[in-house]
Every structure is written in structure tokens, then in C-alpha cells.
Residue frames as a rotation matrix with the C-alpha (Angstrom) as fourth column:
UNK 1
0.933 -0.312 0.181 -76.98
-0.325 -0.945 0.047 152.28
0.156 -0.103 -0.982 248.60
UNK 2
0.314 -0.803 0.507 -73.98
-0.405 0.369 0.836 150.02
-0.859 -0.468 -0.209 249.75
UNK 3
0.434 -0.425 0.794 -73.58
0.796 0.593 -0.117 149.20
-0.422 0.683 0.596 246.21
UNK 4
0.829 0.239 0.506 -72.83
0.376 -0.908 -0.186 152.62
0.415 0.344 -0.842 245.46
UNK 5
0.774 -0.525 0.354 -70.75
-0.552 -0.284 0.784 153.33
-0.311 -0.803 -0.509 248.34
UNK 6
0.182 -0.766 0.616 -68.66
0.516 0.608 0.604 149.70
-0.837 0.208 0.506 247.64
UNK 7
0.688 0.164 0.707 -68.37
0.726 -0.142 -0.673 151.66
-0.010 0.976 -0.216 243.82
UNK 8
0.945 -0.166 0.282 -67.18
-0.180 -0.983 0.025 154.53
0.273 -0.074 -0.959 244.98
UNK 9
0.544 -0.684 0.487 -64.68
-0.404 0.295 0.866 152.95
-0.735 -0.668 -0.116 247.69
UNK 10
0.597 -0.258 0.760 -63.47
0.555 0.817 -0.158 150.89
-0.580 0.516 0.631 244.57
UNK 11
0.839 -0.013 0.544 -63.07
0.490 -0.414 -0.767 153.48
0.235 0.910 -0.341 242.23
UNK 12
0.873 -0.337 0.352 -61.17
-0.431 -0.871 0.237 155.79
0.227 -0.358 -0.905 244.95
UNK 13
0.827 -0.221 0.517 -59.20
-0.028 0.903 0.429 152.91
-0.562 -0.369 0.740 246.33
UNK 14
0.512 -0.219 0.831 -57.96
0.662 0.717 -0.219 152.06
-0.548 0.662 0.512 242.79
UNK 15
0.979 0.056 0.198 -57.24
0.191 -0.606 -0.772 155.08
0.077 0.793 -0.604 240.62
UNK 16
0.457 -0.880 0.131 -53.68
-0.569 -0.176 0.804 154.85
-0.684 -0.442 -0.581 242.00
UNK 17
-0.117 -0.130 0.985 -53.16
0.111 0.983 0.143 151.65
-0.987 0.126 -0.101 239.94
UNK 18
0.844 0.288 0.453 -54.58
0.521 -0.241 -0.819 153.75
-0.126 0.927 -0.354 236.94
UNK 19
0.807 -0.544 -0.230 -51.62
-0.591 -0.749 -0.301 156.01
-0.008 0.378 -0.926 237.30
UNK 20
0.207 -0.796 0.569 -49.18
-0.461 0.434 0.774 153.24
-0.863 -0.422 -0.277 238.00
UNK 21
0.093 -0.039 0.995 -50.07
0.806 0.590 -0.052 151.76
-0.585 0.806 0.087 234.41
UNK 22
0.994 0.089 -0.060 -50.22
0.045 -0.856 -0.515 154.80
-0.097 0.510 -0.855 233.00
UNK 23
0.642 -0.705 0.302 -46.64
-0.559 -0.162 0.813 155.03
-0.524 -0.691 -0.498 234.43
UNK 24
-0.183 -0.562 0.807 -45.10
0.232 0.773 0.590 151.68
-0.955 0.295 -0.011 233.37
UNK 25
0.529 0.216 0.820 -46.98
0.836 0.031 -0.548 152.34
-0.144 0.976 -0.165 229.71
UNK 26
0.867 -0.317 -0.384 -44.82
-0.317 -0.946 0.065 155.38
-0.384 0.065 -0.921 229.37
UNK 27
-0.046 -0.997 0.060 -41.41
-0.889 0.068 0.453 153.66
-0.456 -0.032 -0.889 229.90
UNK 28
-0.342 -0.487 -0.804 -42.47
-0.772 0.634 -0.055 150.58
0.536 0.601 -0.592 227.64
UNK 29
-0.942 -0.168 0.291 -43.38
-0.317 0.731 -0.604 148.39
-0.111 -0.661 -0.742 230.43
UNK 30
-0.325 0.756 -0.568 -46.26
-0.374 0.449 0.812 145.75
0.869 0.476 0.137 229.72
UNK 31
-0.514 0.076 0.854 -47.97
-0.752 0.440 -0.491 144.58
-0.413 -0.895 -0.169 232.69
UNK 32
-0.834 0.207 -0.511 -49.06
0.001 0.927 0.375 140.86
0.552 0.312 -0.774 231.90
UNK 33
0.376 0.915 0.146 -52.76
-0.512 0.074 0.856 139.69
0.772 -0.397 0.496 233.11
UNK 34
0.506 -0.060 -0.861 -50.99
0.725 0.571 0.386 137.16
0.468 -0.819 0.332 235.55
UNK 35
-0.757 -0.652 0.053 -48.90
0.517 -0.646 -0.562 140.25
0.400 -0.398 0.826 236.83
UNK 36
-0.198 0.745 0.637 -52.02
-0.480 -0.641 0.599 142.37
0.855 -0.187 0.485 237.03
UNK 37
0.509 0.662 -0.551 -54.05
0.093 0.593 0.799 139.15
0.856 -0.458 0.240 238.73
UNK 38
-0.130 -0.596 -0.793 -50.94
0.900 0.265 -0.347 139.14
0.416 -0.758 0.502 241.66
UNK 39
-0.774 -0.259 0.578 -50.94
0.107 -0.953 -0.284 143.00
0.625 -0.158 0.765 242.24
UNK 40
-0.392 0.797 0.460 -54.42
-0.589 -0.602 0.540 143.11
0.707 -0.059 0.705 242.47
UNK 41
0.530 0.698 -0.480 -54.87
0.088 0.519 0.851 140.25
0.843 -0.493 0.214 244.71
UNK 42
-0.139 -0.798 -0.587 -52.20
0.920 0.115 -0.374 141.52
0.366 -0.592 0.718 246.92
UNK 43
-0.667 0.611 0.426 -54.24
-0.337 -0.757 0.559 144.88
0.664 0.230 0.711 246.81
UNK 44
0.243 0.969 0.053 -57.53
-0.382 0.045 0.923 143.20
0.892 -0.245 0.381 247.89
UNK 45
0.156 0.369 -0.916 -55.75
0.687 0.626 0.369 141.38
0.709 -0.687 -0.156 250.57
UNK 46
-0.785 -0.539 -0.306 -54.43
0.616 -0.626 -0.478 144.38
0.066 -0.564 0.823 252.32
UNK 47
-0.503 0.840 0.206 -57.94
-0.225 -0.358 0.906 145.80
0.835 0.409 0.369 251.44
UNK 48
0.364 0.693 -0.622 -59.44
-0.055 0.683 0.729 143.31
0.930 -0.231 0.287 253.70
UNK 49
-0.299 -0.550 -0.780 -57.14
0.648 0.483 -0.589 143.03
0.700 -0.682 0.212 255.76
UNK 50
-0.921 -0.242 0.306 -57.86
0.178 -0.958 -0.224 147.17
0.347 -0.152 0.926 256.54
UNK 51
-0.210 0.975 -0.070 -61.83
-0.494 -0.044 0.868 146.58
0.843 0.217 0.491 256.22
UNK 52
0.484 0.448 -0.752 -61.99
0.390 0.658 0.644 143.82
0.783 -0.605 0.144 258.45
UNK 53
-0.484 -0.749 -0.452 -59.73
0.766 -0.113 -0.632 145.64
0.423 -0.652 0.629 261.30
UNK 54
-0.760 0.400 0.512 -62.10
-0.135 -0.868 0.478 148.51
0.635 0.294 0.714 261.05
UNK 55
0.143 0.948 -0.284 -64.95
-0.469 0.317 0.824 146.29
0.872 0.016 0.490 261.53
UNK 56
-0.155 -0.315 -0.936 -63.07
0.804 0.511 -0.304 145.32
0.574 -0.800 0.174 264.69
UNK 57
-0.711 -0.592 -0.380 -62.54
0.626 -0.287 -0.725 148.33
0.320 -0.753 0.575 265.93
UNK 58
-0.497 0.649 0.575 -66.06
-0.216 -0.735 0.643 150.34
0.840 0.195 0.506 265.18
UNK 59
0.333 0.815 -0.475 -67.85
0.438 0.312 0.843 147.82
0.835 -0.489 -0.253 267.90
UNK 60
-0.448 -0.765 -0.462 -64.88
0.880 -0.287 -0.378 149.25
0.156 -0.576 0.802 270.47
UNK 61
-0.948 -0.111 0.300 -66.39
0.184 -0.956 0.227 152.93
0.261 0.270 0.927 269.81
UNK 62
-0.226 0.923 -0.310 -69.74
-0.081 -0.335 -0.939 154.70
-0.971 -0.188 0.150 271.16
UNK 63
0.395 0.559 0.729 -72.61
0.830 0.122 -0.544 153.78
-0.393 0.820 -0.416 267.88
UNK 64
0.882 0.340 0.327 -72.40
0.470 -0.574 -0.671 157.08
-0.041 0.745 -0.666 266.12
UNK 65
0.568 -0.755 -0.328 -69.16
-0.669 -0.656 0.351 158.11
-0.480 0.021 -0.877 267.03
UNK 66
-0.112 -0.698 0.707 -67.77
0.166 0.688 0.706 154.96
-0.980 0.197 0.039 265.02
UNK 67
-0.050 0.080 0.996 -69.36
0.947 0.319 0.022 155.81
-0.316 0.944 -0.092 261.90
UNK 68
0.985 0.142 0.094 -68.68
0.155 -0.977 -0.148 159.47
0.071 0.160 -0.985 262.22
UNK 69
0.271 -0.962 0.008 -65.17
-0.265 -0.066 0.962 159.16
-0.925 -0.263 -0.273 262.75
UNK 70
-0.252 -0.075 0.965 -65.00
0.874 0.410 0.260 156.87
-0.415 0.909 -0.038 259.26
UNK 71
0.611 0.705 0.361 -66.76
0.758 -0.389 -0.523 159.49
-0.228 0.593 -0.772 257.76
UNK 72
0.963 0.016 -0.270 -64.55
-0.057 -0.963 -0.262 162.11
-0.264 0.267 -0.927 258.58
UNK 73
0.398 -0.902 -0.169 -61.49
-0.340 -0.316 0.886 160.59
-0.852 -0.296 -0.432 258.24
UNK 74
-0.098 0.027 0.995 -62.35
0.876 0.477 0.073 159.32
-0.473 0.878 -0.070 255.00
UNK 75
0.666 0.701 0.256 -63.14
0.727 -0.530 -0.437 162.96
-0.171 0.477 -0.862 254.22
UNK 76
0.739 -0.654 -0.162 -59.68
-0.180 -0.424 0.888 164.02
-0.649 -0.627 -0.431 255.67
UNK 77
-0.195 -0.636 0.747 -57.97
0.448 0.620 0.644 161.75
-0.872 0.460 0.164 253.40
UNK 78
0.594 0.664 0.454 -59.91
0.737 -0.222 -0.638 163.03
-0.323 0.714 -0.622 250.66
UNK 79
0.991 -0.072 0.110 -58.96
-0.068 -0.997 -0.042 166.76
0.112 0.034 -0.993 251.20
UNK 80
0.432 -0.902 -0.020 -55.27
-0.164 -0.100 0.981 165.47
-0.887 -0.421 -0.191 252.03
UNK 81
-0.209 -0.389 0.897 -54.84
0.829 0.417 0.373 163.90
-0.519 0.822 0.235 248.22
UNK 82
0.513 -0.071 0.855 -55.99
0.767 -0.409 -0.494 166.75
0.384 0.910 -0.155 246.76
UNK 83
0.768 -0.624 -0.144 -53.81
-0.423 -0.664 0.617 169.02
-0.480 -0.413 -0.774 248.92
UNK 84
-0.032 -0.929 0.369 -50.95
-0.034 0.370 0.928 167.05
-0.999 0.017 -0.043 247.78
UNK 85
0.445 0.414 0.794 -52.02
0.842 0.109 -0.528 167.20
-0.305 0.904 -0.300 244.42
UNK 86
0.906 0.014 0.423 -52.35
0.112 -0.972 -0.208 171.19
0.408 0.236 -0.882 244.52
UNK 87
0.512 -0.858 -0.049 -48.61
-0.154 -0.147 0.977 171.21
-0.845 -0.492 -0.208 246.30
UNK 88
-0.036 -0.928 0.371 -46.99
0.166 0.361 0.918 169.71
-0.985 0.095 0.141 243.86
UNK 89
0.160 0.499 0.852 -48.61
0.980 -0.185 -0.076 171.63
0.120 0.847 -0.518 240.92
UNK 90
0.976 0.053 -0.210 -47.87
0.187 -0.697 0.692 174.09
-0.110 -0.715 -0.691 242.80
UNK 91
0.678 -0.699 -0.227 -44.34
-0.464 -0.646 0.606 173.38
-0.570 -0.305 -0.763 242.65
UNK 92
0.571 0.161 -0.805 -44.26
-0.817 0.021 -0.576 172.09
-0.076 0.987 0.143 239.29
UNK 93
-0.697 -0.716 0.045 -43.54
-0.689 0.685 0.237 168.33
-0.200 0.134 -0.971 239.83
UNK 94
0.357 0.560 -0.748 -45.29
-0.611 0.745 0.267 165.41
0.707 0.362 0.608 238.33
UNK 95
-0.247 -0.340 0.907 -45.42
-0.898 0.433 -0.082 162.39
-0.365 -0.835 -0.412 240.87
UNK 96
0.565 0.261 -0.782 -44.96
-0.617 0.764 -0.191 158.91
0.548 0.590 0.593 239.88
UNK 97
-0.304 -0.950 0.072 -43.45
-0.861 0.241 -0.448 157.28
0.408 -0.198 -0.891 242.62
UNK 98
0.335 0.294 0.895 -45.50
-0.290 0.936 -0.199 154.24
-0.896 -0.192 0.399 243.06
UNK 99
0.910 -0.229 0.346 -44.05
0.415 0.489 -0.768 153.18
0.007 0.842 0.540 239.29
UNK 100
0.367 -0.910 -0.194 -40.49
-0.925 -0.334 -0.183 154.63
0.101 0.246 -0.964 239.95
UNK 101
-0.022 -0.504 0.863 -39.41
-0.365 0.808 0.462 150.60
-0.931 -0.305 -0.202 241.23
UNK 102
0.728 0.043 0.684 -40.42
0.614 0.404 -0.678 149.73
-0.306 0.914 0.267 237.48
UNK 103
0.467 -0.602 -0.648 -36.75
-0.168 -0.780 0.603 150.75
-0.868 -0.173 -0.465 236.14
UNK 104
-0.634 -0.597 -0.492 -36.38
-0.519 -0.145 0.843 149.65
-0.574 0.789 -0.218 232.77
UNK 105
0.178 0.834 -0.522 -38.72
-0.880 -0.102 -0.463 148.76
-0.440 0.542 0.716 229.96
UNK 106
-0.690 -0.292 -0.662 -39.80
-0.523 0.834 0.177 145.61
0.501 0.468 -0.728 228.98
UNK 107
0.443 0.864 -0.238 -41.34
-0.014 0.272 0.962 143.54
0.896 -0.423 0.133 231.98
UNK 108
0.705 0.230 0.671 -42.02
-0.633 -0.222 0.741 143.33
0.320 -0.947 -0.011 235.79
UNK 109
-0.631 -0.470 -0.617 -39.57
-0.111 0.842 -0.527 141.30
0.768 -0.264 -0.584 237.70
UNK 110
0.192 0.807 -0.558 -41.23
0.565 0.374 0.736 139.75
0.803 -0.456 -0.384 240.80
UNK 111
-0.344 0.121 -0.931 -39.68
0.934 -0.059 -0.352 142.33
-0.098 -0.991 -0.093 242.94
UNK 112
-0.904 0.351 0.244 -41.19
-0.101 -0.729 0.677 144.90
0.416 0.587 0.695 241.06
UNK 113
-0.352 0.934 -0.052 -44.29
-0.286 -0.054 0.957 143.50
0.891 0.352 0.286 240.93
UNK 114
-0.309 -0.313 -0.898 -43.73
0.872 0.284 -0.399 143.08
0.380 -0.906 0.185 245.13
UNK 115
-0.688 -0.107 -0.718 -43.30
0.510 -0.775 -0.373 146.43
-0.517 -0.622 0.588 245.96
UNK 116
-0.857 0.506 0.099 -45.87
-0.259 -0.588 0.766 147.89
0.446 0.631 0.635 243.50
UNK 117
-0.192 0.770 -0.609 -48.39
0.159 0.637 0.755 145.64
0.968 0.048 -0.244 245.31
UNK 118
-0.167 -0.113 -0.979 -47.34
0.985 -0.049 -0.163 146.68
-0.030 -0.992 0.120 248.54
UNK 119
-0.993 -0.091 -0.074 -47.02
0.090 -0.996 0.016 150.32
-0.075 0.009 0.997 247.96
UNK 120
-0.462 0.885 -0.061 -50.85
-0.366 -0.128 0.922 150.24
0.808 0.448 0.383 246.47
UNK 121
0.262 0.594 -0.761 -52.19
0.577 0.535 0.616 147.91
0.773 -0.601 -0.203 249.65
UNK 122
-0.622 -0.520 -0.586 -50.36
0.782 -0.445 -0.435 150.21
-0.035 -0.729 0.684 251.84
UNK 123
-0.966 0.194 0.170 -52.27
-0.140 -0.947 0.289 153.17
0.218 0.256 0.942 250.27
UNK 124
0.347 0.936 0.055 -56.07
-0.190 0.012 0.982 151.37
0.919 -0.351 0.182 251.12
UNK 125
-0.613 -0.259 -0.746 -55.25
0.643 0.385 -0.662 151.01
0.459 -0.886 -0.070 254.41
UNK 126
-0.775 0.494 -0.395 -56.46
-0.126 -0.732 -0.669 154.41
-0.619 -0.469 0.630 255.90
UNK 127
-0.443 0.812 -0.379 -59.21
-0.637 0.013 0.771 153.93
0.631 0.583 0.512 253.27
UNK 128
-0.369 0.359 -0.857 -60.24
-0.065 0.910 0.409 150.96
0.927 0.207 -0.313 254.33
UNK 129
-0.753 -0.017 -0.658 -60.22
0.658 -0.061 -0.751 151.28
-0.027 -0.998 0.057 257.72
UNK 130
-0.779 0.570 -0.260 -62.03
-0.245 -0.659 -0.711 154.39
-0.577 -0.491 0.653 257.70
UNK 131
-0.375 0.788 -0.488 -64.52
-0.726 0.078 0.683 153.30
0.577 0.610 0.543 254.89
UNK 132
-0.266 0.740 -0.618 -65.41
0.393 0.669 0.631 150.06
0.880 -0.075 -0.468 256.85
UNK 133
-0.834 0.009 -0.552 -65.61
0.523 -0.307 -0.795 152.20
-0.176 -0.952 0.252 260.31
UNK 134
-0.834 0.395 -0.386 -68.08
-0.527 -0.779 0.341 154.21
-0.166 0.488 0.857 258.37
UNK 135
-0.192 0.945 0.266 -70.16
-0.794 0.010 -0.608 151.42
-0.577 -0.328 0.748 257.74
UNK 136
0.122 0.063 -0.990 -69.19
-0.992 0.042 -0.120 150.29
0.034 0.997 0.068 254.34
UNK 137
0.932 0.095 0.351 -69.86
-0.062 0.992 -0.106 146.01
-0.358 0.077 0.930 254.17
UNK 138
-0.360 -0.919 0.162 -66.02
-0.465 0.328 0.822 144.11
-0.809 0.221 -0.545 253.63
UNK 139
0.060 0.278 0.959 -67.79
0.734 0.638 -0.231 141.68
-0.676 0.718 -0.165 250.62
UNK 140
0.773 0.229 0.591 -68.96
0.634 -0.251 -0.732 144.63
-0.019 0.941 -0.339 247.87
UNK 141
0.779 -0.488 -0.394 -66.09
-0.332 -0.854 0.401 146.69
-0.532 -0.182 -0.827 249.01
UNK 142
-0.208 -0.938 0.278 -63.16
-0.346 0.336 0.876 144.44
-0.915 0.086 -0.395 248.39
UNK 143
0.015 0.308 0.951 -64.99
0.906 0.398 -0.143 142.51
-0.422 0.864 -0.273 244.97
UNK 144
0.915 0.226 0.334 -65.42
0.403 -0.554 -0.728 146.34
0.021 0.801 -0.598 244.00
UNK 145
0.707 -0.695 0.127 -61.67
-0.540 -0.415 0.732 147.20
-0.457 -0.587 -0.669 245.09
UNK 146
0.036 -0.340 0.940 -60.65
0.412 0.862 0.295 143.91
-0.911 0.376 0.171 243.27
UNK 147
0.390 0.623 0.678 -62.47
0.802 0.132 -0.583 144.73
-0.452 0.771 -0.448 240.06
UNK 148
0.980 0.120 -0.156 -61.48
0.117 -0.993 -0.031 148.29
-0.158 0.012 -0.987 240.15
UNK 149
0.502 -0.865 0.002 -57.90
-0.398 -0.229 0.888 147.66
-0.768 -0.447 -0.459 240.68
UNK 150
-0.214 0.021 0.977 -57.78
0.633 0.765 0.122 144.79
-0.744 0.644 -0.177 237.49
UNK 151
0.579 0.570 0.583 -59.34
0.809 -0.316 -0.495 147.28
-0.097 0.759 -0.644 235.01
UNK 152
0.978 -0.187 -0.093 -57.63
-0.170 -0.971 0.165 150.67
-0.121 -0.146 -0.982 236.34
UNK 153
0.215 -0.937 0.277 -54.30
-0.234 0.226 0.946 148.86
-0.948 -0.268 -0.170 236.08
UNK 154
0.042 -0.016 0.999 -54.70
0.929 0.369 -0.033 147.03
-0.368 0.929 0.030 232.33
UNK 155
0.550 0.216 0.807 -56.31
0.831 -0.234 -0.504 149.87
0.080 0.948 -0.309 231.04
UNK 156
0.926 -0.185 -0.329 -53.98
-0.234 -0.965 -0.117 152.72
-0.296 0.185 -0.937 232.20
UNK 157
-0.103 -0.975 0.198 -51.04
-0.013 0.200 0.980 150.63
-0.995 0.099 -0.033 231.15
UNK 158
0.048 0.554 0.831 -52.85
0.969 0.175 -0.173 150.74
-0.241 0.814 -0.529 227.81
UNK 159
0.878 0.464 0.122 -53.24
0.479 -0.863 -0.164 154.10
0.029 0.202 -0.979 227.90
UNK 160
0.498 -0.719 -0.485 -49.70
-0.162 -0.626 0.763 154.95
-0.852 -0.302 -0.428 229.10
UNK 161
0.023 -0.516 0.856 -48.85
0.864 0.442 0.243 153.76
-0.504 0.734 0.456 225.61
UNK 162
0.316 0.133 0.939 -50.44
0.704 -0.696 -0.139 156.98
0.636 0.706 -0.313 224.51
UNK 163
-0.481 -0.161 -0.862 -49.12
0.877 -0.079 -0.474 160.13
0.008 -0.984 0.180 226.04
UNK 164
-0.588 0.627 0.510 -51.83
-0.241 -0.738 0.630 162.48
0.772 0.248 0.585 224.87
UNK 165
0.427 0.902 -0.060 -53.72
-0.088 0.108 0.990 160.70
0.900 -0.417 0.126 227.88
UNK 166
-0.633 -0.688 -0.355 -51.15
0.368 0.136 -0.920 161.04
0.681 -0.713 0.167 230.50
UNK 167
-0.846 -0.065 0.530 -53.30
-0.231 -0.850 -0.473 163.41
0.481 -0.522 0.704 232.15
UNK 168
0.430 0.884 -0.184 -55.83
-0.393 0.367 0.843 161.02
0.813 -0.290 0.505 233.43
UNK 169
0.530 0.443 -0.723 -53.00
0.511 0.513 0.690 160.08
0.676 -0.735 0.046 235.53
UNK 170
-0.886 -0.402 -0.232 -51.99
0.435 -0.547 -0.715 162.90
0.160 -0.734 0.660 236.89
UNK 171
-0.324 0.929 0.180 -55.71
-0.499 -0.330 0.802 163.44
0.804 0.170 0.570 237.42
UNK 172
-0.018 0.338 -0.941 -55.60
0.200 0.923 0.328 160.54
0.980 -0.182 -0.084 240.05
UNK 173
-0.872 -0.183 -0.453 -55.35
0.462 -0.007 -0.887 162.47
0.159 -0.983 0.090 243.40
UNK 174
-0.622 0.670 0.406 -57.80
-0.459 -0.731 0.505 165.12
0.635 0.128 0.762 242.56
UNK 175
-0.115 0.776 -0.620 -60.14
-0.632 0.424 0.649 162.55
0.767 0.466 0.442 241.89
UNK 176
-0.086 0.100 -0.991 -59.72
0.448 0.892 0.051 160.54
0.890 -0.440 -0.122 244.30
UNK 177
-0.968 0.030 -0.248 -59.80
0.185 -0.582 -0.792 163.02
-0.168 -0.812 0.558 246.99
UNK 178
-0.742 0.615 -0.268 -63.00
-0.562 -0.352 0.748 163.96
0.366 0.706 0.607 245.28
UNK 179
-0.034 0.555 -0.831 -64.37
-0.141 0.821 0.554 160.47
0.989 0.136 0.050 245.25
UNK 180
-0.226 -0.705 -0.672 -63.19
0.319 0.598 -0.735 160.15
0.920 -0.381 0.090 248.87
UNK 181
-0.988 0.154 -0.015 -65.31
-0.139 -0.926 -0.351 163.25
-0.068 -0.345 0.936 250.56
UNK 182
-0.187 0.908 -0.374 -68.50
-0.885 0.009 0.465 162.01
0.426 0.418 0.802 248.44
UNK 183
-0.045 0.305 -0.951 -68.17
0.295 0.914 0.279 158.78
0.954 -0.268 -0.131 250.08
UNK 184
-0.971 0.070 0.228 -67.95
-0.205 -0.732 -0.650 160.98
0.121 -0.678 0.725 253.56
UNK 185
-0.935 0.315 0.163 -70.61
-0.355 -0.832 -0.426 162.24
0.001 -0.456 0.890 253.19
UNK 186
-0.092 0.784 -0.614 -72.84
-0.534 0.482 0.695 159.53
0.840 0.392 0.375 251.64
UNK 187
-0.354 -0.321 -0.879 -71.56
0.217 0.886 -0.411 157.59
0.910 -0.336 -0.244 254.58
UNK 188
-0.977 -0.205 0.065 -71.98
0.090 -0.665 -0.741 160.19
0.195 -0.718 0.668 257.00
UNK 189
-0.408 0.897 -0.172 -75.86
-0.908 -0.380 0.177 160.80
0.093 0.228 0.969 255.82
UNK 190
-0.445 0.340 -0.828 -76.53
-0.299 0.816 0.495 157.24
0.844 0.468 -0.262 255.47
């Protein structure tokens, strides 16, 4: 079941990283595999960093009220991306502001590819945290957080080439709010 969970956490984690490529492929911008490899390992550490703080703080907490708290505040988060989602559909703006620092087509400079990494590791924090408070193991999380982040990055720069498929990332809060609830509750039940 914790491979599942670490799947989920990955998928939810990551799907930011799909719209950032999505993003940069729009305006021309190529992320390189050794670019990717830095983001994404600058990602996982902030991943870990979030996972393993968690895993500090759950023993701190009465048993069930540590992995009920994760639960819901992973569920909180959830329901907060897609609020922000439905806001700004709402008031008819597209958001792209983890790939606004990419500012001219071509390639990443290294403080680009800085603050993109930060921004993204900044965003798993509250994930993390609450996913490992929840229960969720720091190993399949972060390897699926890794994995997830490598793939969702390549291929949505790949995709941002096309813009018939934009809408996968502006699909990326929903979803992830989505994904973010179902782990909740899997976590919650577990």
C-alpha cells in the first residue's frame, strides 16, 4: 500500500514541474537533461528535507493524532489547490508563475534554473511534511518524488512545444488537489 501512497505523493508533489515545462516549452525554452537532473535533485532535497522533519515531529504528537493531522492537512492542501484553481478561472487568469523567472527563449541560466528549483521544493514542503506525518516512508516517497519530477518536467517541456496540450497544464492544480485528498484519505484509512 506504501507503494501506492509513495505514487500518489510523487505524482501530486510533481505535476507542478509538468506545468513549469509546459511553460518554458511555450516560450521556446529547452530544458537540458543536466538542467532537469539539478532541478529535480534540488526538488528531492527539499522533499526530504520536509519528510524527514515530519518524521521528527509525528513522535512529538499523541499516536493517532500524528497521523490524523497529516491526513487532514494533506487534505486541506488538496481542497486549497483546487480552490485556487477555481479562483482564478473564476477570474479568467491563467497562472504560470513558477516559469515566469524563465524570461527569454532559448536556455536556463543557472539563476533560472535556481529559483525554479526552489520555488518547486518550496511547494513539497507542506506536502511533505504532512504526507510523512501521515505515515508515508521518506525512501519510496522521495525516489517516487524524484522520478516523478524528471519525467513531469522533460515531458511537459515536450509538450509545451505543442499548444493544443497546454491544458494538461493548466490542469495541474485540479489534479493535484485531487491526488492530494485521495492520499488523505488512503492515509487516513490506512
Amino acid at each position: 500500500m506504501y507503494l501506492i501512497s509513495s505514487l500518489m505523493f510523487g505524482v501530486s508533489a510533481s505535476l507542478d514541474a509538468l506545468l513549469v515545462g509546459i511553460s518554458l516549452g511555450l516560450r521556446g525554452v529547452q530544458v537540458r537533461l543536466r538542467e532537469n537532473l539539478a532541478i529535480s535533485l534540488i526538488t528531492l532535497s527539499g522533499t526530504c528535507l520536509s519528510v524527514s522533519l515530519g518524521q521528527q515531529i509525528t513522535p512529538l504528537l499523541p499516536s493517532p493524532l500524528g497521523s490524523c493531522a497529516g491526513s487532514l492537512i494533506l487534505m486541506l492542501l488538496g481542497i486549497y489547490y483546487i480552490t485556487k484553481w477555481t479562483l482564478a478561472l473564476l477570474q479568467g487568469r491563467q497562472e504560470s508563475d513558477l516559469a515566469s523567472s524563465g524570461k527569454s527563449a532559448g536556455r536556463l541560466s543557472l539563476p533560472q534554473i535556481l529559483s525554479l528549483s526552489i520555488a518547486l521544493s518550496v511547494n513539497n514542503i507542506g506536502i511533505g511534511l504532512s504526507a510523512s506525518m501521515a505515515g508515508l516512508p521518506l525512501l519510496p516517497a522521495s525516489v517516487s518524488t524524484f522520478a516523478c519530477s524528471l519525467l513531469f518536467l522533460f515531458l511537459g517541456n515536450r509538450l509545451g512545444k505543442s499548444r493544443l496540450l497546454k491544458l494538461a497544464g493548466d490542469m495541474a492544480d485540479p489534479l493535484s488537489g485531487v491526488l492530494l485528498i485521495a492520499l488523505g484519505l488512503v492515509q487516513l484509512l490506512l
